[in-house]
DRENTORKOL-3810 file (N, C-alpha, C; in nm, 4 decimals):
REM DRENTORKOL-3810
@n.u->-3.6413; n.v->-2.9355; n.w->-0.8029; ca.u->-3.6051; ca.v->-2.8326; ca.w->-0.7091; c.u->-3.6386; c.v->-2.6952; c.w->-0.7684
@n.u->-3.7044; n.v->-2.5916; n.w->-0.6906; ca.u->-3.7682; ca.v->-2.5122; ca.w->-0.7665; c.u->-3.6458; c.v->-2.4110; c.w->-0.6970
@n.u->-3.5498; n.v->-2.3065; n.w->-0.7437; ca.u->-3.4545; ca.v->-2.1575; ca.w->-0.6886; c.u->-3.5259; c.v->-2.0293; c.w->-0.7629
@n.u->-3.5487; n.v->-1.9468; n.w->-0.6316; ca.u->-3.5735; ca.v->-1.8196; ca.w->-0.7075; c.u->-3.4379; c.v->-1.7166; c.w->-0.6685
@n.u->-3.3920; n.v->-1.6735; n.w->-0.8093; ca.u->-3.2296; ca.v->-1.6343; ca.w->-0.8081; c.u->-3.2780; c.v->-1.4953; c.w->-0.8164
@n.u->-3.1895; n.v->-1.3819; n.w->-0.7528; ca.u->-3.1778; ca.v->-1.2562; ca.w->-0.7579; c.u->-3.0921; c.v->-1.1894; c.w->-0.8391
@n.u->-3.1282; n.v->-1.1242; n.w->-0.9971; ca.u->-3.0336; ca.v->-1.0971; ca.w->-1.0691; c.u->-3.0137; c.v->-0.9809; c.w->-1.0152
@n.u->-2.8756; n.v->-0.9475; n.w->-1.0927; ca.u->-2.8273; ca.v->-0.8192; ca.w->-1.0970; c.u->-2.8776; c.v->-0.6956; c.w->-1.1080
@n.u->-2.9793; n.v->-0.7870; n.w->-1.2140; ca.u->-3.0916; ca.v->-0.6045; ca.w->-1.2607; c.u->-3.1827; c.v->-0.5705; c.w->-1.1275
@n.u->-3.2085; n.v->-0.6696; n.w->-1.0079; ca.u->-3.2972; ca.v->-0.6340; ca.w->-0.9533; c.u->-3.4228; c.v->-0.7124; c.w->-0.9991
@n.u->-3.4630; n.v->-0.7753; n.w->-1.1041; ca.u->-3.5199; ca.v->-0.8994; ca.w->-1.1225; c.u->-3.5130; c.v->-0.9898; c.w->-1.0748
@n.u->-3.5944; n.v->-1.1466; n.w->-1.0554; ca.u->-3.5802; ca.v->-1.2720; ca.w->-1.0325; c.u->-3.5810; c.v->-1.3444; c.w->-1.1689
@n.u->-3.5257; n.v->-1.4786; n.w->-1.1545; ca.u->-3.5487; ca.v->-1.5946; ca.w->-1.2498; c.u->-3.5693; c.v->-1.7270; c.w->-1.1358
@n.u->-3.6967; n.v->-1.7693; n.w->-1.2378; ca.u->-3.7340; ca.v->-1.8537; ca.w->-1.1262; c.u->-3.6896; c.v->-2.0171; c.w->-1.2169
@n.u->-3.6389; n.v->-2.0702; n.w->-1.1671; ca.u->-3.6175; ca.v->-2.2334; ca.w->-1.2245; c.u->-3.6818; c.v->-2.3136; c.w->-1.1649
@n.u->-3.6692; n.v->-2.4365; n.w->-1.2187; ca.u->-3.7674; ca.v->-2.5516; ca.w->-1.1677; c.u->-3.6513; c.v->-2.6626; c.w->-1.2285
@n.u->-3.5924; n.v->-2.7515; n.w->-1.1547; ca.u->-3.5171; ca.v->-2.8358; ca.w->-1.2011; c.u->-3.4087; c.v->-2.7902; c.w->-1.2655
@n.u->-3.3960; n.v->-2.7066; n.w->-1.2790; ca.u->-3.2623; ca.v->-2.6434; ca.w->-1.3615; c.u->-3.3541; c.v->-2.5994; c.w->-1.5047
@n.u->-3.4349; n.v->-2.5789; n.w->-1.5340; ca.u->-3.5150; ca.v->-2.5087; ca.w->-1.6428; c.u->-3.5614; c.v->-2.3640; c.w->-1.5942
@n.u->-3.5530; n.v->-2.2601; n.w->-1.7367; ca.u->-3.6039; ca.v->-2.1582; ca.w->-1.6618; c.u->-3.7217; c.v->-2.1422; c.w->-1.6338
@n.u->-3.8510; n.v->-2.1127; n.w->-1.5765; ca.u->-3.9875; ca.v->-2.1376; ca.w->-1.6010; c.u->-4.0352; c.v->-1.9833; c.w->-1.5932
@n.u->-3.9627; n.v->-1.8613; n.w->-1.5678; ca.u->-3.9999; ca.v->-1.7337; ca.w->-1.5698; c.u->-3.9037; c.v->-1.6445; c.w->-1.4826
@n.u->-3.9607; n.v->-1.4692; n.w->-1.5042; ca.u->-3.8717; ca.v->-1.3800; ca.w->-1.4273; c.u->-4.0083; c.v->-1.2983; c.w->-1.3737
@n.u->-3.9282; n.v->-1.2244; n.w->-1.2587; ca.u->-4.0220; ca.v->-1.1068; ca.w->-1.1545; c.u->-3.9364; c.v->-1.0113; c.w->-1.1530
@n.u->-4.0757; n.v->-0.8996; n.w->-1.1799; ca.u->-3.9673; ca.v->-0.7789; ca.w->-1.1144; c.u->-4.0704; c.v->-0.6821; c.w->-1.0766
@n.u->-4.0143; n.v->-0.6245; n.w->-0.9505; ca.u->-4.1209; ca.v->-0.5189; ca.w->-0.8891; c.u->-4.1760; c.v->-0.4167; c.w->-0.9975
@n.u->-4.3153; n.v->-0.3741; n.w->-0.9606; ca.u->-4.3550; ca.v->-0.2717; ca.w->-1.0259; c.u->-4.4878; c.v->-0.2050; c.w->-0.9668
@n.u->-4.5568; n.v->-0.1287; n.w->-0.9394; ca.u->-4.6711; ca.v->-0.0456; ca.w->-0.8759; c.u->-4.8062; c.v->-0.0569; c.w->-0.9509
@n.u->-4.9238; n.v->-0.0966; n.w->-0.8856; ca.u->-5.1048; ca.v->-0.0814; ca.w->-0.9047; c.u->-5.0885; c.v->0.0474; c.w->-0.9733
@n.u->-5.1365; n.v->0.0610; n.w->-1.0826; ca.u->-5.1413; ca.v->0.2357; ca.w->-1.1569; c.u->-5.2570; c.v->0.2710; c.w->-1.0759
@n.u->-5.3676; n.v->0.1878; n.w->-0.9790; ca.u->-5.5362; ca.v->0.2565; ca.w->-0.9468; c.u->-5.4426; c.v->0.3070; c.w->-0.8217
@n.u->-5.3978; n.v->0.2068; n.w->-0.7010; ca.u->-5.3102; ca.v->0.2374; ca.w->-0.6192; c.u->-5.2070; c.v->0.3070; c.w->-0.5849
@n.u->-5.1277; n.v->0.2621; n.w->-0.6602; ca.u->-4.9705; ca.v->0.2991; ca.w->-0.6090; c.u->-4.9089; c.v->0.1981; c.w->-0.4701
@n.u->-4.9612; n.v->0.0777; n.w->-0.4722; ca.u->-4.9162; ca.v->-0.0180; ca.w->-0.4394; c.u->-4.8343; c.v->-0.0874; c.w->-0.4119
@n.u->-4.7189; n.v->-0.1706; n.w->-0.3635; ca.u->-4.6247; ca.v->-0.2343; ca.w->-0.4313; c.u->-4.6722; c.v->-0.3686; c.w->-0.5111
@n.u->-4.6370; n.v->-0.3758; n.w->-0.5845; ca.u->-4.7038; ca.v->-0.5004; ca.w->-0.6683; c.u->-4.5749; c.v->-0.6010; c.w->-0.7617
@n.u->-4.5625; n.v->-0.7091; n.w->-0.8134; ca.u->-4.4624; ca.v->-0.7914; ca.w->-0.8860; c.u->-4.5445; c.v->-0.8529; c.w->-0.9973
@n.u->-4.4325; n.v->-0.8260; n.w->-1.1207; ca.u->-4.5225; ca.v->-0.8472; ca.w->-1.2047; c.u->-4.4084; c.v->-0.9832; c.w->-1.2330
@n.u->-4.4879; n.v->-1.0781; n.w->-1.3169; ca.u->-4.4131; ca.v->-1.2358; ca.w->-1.3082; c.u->-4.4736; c.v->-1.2612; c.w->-1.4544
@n.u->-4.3185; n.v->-1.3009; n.w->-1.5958; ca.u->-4.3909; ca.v->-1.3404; ca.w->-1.7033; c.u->-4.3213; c.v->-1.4697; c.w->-1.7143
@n.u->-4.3885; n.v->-1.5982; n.w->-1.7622; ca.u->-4.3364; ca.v->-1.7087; ca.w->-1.7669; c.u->-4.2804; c.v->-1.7459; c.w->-1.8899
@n.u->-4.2174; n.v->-1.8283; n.w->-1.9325; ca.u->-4.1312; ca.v->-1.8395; ca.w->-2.0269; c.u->-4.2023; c.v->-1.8511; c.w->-2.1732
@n.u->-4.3724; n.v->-1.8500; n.w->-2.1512; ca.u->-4.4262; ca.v->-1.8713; ca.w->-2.2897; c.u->-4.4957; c.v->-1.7383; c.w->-2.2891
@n.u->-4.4651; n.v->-1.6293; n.w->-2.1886; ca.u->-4.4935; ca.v->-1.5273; ca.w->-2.2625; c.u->-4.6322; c.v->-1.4742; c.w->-2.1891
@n.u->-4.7001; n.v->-1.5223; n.w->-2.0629; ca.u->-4.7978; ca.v->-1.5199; ca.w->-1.9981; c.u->-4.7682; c.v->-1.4425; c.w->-1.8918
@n.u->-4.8505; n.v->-1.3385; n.w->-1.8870; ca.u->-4.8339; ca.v->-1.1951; ca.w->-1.7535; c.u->-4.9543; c.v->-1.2426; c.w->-1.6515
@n.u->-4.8955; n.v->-1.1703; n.w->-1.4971; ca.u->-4.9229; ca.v->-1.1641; ca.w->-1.4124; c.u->-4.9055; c.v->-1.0765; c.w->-1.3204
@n.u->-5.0106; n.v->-0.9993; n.w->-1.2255; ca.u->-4.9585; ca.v->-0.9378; ca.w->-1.1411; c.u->-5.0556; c.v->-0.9326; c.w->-1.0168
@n.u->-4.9269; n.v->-0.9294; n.w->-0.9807; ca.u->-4.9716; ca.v->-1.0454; ca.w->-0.7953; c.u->-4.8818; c.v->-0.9238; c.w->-0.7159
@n.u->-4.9343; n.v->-0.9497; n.w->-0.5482; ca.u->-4.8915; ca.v->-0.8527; ca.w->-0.4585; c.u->-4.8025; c.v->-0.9011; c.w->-0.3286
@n.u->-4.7623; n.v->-1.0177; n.w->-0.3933; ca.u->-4.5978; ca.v->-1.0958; ca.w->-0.3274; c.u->-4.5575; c.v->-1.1713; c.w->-0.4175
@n.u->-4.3912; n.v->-1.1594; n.w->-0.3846; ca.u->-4.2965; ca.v->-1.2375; ca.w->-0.4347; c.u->-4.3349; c.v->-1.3889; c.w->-0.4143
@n.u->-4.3588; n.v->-1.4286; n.w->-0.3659; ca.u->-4.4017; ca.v->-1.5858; ca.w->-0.2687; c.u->-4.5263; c.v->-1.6176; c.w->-0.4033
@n.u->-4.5702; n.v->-1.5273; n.w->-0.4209; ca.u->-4.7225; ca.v->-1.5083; ca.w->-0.4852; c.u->-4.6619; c.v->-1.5438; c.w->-0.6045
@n.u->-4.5948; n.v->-1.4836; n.w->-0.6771; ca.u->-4.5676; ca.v->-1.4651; ca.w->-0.8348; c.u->-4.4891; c.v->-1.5848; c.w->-0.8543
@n.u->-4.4066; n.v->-1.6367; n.w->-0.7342; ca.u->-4.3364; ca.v->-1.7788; ca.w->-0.7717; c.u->-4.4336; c.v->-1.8854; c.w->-0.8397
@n.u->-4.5261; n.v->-1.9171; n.w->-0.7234; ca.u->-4.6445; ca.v->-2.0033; ca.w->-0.7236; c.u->-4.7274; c.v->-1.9759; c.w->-0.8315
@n.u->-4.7845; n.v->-1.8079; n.w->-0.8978; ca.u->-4.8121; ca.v->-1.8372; ca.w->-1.0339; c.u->-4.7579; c.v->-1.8461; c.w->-1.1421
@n.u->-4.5916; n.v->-1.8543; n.w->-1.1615; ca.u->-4.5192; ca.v->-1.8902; ca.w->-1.2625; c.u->-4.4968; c.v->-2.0668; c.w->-1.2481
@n.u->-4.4800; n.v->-2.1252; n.w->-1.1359; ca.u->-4.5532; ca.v->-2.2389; ca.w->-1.1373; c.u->-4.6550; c.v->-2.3219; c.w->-1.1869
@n.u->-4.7256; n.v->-2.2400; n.w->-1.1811; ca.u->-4.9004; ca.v->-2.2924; ca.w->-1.2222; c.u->-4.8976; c.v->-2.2781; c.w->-1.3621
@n.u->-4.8203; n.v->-2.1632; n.w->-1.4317; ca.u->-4.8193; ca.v->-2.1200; ca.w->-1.6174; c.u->-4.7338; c.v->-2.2063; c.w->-1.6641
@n.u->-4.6677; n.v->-2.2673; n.w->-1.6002; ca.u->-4.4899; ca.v->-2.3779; ca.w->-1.6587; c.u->-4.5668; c.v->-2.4671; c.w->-1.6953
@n.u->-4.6047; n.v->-2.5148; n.w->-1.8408; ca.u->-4.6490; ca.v->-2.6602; ca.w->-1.8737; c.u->-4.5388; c.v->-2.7315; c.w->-1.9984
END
């Protein structure tokens, strides 16, 4: 079962089975000014994607 939880800080933690597999938290394109989410997975691997939906699915894909 994969939950994406809404912390306190305004971050996510995303689990997978009850493991953590990563966190999101909004942040802006510096070329843009965008809205953008940046998503690092639990081994330490960055991403930045331009939905929440988005950053789940690539902290997914980094969980091995």
């Amino acid at each position: 079962m994969v939950q994406l939880t809404e912390n306190d800080d305004g971050t996510w933690t995303l689990t997978y089975f009850g493991k953590t597999v990563g966190w999101v938290n909004k942040c802006r394109y510096i070329d843009t000014g965008k809205r953008a989410y940046r998503a690092m997975s639990v081994h330490g691997e960055l991403c930045y994607v331009s939905s929440l939906q988005w950053a789940k699915s690539r902290l997914l894909e980094m969980y091995h």
